[in-house]
N, C-alpha and C positions, 0 to 999 in steps of 0.2 A: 740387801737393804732396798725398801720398794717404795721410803717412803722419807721426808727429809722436813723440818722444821728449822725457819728461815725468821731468827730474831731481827725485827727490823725496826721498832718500837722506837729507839731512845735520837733524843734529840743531839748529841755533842756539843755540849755550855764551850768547851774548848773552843769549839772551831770557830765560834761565831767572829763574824756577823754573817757568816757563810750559811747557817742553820738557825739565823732568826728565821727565815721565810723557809726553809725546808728542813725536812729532816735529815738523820745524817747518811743515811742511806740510800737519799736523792742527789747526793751529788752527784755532780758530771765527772766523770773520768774518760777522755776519746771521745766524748760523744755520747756518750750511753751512763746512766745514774748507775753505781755501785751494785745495787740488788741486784741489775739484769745482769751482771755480771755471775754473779752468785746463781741466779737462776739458768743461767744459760750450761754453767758448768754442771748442774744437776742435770739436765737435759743431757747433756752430753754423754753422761755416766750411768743414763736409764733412767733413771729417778724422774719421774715423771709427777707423781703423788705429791705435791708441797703444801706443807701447810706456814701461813705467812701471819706472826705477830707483828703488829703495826698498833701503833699509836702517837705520836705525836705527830701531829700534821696529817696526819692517816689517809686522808681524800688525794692525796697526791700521790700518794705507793696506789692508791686504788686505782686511779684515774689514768696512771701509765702501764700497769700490771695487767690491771683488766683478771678476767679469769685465766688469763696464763695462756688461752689458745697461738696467739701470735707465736710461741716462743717455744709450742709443743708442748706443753704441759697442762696441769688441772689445779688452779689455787684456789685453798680454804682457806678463808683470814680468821683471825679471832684477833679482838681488842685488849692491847694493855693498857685500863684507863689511865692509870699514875706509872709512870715510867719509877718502880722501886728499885732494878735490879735483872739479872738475868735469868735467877729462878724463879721469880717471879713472873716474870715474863713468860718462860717455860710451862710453869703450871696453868697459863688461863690454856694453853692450848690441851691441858689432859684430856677431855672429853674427845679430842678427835685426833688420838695419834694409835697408831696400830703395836702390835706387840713389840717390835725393833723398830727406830728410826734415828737417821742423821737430825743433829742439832749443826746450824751453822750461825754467824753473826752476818746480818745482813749487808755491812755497814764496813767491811774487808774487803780488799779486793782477791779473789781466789778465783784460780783459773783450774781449768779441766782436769789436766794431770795433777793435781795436788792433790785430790780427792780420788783418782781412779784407784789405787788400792785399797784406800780407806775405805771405802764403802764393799767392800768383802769382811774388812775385819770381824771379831766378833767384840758384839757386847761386854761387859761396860768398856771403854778405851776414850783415849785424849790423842790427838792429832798434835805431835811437838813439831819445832823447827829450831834451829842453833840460827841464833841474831845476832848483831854487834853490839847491840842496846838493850840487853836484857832485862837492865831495872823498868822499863816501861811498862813489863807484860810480868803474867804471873809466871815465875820460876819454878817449873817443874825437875823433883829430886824424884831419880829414877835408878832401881836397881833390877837390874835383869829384864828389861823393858814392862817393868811393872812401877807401878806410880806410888812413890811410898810418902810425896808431900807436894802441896803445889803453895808456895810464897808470894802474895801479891804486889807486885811492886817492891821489892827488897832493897834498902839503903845501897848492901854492898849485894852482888848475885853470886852465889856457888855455885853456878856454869852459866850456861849462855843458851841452855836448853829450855827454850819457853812453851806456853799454853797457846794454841791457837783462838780455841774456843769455837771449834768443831772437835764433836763427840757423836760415839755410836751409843745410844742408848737403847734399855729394856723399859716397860713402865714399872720398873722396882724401883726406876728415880724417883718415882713422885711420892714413894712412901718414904724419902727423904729429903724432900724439898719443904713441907710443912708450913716455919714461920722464916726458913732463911730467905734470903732477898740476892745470894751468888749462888753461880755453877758452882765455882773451884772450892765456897765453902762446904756447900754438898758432899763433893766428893770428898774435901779433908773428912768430914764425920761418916761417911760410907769407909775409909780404911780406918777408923780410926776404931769400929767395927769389927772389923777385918773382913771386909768384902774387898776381892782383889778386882784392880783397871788396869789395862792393858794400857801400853801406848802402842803409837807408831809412826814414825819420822818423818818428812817429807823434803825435799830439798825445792818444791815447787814453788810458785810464787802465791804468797801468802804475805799482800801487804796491810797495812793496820792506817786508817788514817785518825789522826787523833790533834792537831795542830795544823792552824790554818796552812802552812807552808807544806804540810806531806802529801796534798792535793797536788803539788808539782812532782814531787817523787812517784807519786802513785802514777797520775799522766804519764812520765818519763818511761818509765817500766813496760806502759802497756803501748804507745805510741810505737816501738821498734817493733810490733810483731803486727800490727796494721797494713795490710798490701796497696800497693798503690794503685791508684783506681781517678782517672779523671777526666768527669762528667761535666763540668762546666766549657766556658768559653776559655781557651789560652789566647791571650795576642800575640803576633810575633815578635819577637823581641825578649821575649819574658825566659829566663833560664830557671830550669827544675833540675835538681839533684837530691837524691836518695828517693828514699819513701817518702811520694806527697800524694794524699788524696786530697780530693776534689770535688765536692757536691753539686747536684744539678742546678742549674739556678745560676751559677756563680760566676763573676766575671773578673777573670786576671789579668789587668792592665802591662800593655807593653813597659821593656825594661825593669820588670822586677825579677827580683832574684830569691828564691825558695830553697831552701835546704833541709830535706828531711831529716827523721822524719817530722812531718807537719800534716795536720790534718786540719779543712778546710770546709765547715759544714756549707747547707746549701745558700741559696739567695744572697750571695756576698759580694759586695764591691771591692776591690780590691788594687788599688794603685791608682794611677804610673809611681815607676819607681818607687817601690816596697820591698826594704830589705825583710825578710820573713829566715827566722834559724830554727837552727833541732829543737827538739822538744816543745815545739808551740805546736796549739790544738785552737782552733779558733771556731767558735758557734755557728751557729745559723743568722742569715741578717745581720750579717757585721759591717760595716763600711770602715776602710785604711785607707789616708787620704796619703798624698804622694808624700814620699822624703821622709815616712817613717818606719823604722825597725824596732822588729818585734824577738826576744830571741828567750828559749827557755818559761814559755808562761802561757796560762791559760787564760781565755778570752770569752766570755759570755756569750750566748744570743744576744741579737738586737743593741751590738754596744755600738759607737761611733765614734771613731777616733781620729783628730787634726790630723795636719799635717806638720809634719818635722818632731815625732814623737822619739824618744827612746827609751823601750818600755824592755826591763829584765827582770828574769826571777819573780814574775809576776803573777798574781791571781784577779784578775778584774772580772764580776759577776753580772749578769746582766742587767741590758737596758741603759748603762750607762753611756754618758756624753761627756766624752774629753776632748776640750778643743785644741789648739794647736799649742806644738813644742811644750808638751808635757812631758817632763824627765823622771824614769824609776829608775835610775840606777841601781844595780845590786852589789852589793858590800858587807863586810861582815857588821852585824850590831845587835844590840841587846835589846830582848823584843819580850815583852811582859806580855802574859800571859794568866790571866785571877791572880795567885801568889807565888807563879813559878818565871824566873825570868831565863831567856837561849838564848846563847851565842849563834847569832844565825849569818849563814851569806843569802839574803834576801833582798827582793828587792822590795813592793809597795803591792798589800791587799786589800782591794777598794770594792764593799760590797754593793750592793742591786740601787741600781737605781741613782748613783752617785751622778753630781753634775761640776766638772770641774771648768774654769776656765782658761786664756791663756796663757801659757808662758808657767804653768804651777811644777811647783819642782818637791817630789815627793823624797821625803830622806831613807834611807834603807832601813825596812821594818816598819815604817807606818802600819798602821792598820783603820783603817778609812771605813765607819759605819756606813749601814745601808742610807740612803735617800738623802747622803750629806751632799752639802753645797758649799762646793771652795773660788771666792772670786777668784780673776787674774791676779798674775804677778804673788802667788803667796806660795809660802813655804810651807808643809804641813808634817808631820814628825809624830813619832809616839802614838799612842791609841786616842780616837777618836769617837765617840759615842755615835749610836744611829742619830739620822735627822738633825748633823752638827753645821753651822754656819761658820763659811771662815771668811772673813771681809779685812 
């Protein structure tokens, strides 16, 4: 395979209000939006040749992508003006795909080895993996590693063998993509033909995010294999344990205590006294005022946050301003989602731009639209619309 198509197109209604202002493929994971992740693992595996479907928000896969040089590569975009689908998506790229090519989702996080055998396989084939949560993906029935049905989202699942949604394809797809709008129903009507798909397994990391809290899992996953590296100021005093990096720019106030892994982008202010725990990833141009702990959660660029915080199991997006002794605790609670409601241990996700004031004490599972404004001293809970006033 010489050459790889990179679905990057669709917005995620799910995740919001994470993906009102971007798409779902820009989010941050470590530091780095999803796709460079995806592109970086094509690189890695030779794959050079990408062609990149975009369309929602599209100027901002542009605008970080670029023609792919930074990252060793050569990107063709083509536009999916109406986000229908995945075949659809598929099809505006015919005109510029060569006789075999990788199909990936922009919008997963997949790392280098998960794809290095796969991209020898041969055409047509599905890239499975065995999950705990298999009704969320489509349920691939497989006999003698051949694909004899794939189930989307199934009530109950008859295995735990799922679709990734990376394929090695020929351009024989597209004489069966036509009016469908999925991959997986393509390929139901390709055997149902009797043209035969290969699979083949991976045990690699191949995460999904699909629900504003997977953005912590996903973080989680990729932060332990991040080396540690630190280019900022330390003061004396300050205690570092595990994996912590450190961005240039950045100043770590004496007396705080870090425990990786934790990643620390540049220009950041940082303490006195800051407790900082595993699994937090914190932006660029952050400010932590003293006496607050951060543990388990991701932190925007440009956000600013009191002093005497205690913030868990957190997604806060950038630019926002929380002023002192603002509390997320995290706890298990029932967290609605359009019509589907999870039992989650979360704590509070409070989109771009939000302005809170002090003493606001978030309940476990809020979900806090972008640009909203919560006075002091209030309580806020439940889903919250962008641009909401809470006085």
């Amino acid at each position: 395979m010489k050459q790889a198509v990179i679905l990057a197109a669709g917005e995620g209604q799910r995740l919001r209000p994470f993906t009102v202002t971007k798409p779902k493929s820009m989010l941050s994971i470590a530091g780095k939006p999803i796709v460079q992740y995806v592109v970086e693992s094509l690189a890695q595996n030779g794959i050079r040749n990408i062609v990149l479907v975009v369309g929602y928000r599209k100027e901002q896969v542009l605008d970080y992508i670029g023609a792919g040089k930074q990252f060793g590569v050569d990107i063709t975009y083509v536009t999916q003006e109406k986000q229908l689908g995945t075949a659809h998506a598929l099809a505006q790229a015919k005109a510029v795909t060569e006789s075999e090519f990788l199909v990936l989702p922009g919008d997963n996080l997949i790392e280098a080895d998960t794809i290095a055998q796969f991209v020898t396989t041969k055409p047509e084939a599905v890239l499975v993996k065995k999950v705990d949560n298999p009704t969320r993906y489509g349920v691939v029935t497989i006999d003698s590693d051949m694909v004899k049905n794939i189930t989307e989202k199934p009530r109950e699942a008859e295995s735990n063998i799922v679709n990734t949604g990376i394929y090695a394809f020929t351009t024989e797809i597209f004489s069966f993509v036509k009016a469908e709008l999925d991959i997986p129903t393509v390929l139901n009507n390709m055997l149902a033909k009797g043209y035969p798909i290969n699979t083949m397994e991976t045990d690699g990391t191949w995460l999904d995010v699909v629900y504003p809290w997977d953005i912590l899992s996903l973080n989680d996953a990729v932060l332990g294999q991040i080396p540690a590296n630190l280019e900022g100021t330390i003061e004396k005093g300050v205690s570092l344990k595990g994996l912590v990096s450190v961005g240039k720019g950045t100043m770590i106030r004496s007396n705080s205590y870090i425990a990786g892994p934790v990643v620390i982008g540049t220009n950041c202010d940082i303490g006195p006294t800051v407790c900082i725990l595993p699994a937090t990833d914190i932006g660029d141009n952050v400010v932590i005022s003293p006496f607050t702990e951060i543990k388990n959660s991701v932190i925007g660029n440009d956000v600013n946050i009191g002093p005497g915080c205690i913030i868990e199991n957190s997604v806060i997006d950038k630019g926002c301003v929380i002023k002192g002794h603002f509390a997320a605790y995290s706890d298990e609670a029932d967290v609605r989602v359009d019509d589907e409601y999870h039992k989650m241990d979360v704590g509070a996700m409070l989109g771009e731009g939000c302005s809170l004031g002090n003493s606001v004490v978030a309940q476990p599972g809020v979900i806090l639209g972008n640009y909203s404004q919560v006075q002091a001293l209030k309580l806020i809970s439940g889903r919250l619309p962008d641009k909401s006033l809470v006085f």
